[in-house]
C-alpha positions in Angstrom: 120.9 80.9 99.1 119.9 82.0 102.3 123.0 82.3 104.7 123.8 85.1 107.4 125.5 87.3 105.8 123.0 87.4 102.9 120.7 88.2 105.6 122.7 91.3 107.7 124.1 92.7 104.4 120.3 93.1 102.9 119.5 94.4 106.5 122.4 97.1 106.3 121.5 98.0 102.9 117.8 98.8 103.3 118.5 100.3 106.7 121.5 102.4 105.4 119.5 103.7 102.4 116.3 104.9 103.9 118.4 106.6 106.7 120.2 108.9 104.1 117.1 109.3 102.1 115.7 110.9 105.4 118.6 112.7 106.5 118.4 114.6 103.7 114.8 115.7 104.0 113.8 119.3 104.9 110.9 120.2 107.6 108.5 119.9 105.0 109.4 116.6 103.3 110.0 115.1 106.2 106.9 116.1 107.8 104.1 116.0 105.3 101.5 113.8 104.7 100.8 113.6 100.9 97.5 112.2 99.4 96.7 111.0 102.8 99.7 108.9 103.4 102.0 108.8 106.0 104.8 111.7 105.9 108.6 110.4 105.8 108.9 110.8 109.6 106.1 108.4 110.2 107.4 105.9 107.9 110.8 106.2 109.8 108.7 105.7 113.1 106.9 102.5 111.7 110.0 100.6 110.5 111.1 101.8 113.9 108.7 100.2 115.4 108.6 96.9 113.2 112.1 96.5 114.3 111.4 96.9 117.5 109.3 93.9 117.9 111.1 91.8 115.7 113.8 92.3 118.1 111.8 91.0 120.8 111.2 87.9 119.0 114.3 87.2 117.9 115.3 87.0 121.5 112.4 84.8 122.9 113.9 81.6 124.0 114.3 78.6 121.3 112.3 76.1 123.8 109.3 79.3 123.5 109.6 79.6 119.5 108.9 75.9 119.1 106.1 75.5 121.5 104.2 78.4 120.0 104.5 78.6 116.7 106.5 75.1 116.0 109.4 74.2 114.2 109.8 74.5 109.6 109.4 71.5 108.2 109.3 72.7 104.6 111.9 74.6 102.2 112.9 78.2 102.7 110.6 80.2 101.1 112.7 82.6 98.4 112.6 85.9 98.6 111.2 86.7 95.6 108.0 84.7 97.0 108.0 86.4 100.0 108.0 89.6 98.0 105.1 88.7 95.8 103.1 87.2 98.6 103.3 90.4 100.8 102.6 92.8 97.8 99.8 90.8 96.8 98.5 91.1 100.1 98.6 94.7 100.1 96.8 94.9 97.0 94.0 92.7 98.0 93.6 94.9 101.2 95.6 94.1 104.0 96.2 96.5 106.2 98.8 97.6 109.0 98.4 96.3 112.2 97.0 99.2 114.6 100.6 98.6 116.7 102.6 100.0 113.8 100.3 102.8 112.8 102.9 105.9 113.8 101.8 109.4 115.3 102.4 112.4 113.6 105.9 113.0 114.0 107.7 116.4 114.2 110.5 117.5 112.1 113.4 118.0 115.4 112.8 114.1 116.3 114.5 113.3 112.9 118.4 112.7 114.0 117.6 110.8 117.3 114.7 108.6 114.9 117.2 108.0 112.9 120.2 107.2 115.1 117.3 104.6 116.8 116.6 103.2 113.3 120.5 102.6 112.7 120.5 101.2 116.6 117.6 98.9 116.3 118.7 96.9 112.9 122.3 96.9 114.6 120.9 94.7 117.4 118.8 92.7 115.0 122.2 91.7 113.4 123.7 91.1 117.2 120.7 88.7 117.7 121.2 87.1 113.8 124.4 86.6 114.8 123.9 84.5 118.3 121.6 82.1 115.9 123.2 79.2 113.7 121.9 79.1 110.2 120.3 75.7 111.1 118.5 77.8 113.8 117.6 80.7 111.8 115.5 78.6 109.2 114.1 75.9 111.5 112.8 78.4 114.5 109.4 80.6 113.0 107.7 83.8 114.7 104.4 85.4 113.1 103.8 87.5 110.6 100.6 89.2 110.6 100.4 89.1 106.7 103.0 86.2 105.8 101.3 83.8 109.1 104.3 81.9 110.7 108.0 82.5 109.2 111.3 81.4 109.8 113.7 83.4 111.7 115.8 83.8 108.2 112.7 84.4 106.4 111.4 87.6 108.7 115.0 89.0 108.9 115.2 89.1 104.9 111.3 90.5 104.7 112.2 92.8 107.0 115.1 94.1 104.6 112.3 94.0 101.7 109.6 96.4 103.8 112.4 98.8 104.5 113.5 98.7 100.7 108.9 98.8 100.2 109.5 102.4 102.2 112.2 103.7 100.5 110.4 103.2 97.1 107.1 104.7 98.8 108.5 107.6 100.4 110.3 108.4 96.8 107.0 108.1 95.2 105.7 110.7 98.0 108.3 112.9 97.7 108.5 113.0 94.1 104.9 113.8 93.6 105.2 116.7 96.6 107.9 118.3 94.7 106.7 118.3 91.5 
């Protein structure tokens, strides 16, 4: 069932998790890019910026959402479905939008990164929270790997892709410290 507070406590969760899996990261860990990935730093950057522009969508007027992207007329997707559609996507090729590729990002950045991070989903929830449920799964923004989504349905994928970063950036760092 997909309800707000589904929805905000997945949010905290994820968000709460990779912060202290990154606060806990030295220079190195935090800064290394392993097998050509993105170093922990950069992954902090990129859900920063994810969040950052779903923000900005969840605040574009209702009148706006429906005229560009229209209004769900079908069942909320679950989120199980959502999961499997995105992973499949990943494996079949898709890649990151250039907009949320992250610069190399230096090891005294960490704290205020993360303090952003903690900000960011915190006014996510603020903007959840000024939407009615009926609102949340009627109104849809893009995705550029899911196409359009409801407002409910990008809020809980956006718990899932923090939740995809923590398992990543355990994978990296397990693999640097062995």
């Amino acid at each position: 069932m997909i309800n707000k507070t589904n929805i905000i406590n997945a949010l905290n969760d994820s968000t709460d998790q990779f912060n202290e899996l990154i606060s806990k990261l030295t220079n190195d860990q935090f800064e290394i890019n392993i097998n050509n990935k993105w170093s922990a730093g950069q992954d902090l950057v990129h859900l920063i910026k994810v969040l950052h522009i779903v923000n900005i969508g969840f605040t574009l007027p209702k009148l706006v959402l429906q005229l560009l992207y229209g209004i769900n007329k079908n069942e909320i997707r679950p989120f199980n479905e959502l999961q499997t559609i995105y992973k499949n996507a990943l494996e079949g090729g898709a890649k990151t939008p250039s907009i949320y590729i992250p610069k190399p990002v230096l090891f005294k950045e960490k704290v205020n990164l993360i303090k952003k991070h903690q900000s960011l989903n915190e006014s996510l929830i603020n903007k959840i929270n000024n939407h009615s449920e009926k609102e949340l799964t009627s109104f849809r923004l893009p995705h550029p790997i899911l196409g359009k989504v409801t407002l409910a349905e990008l809020a809980f994928f956006t718990s899932f892709h923090t939740a995809h970063h923590i398992e990543l950036l355990k994978t990296k760092l397990n693999y640097s410290l062995n």
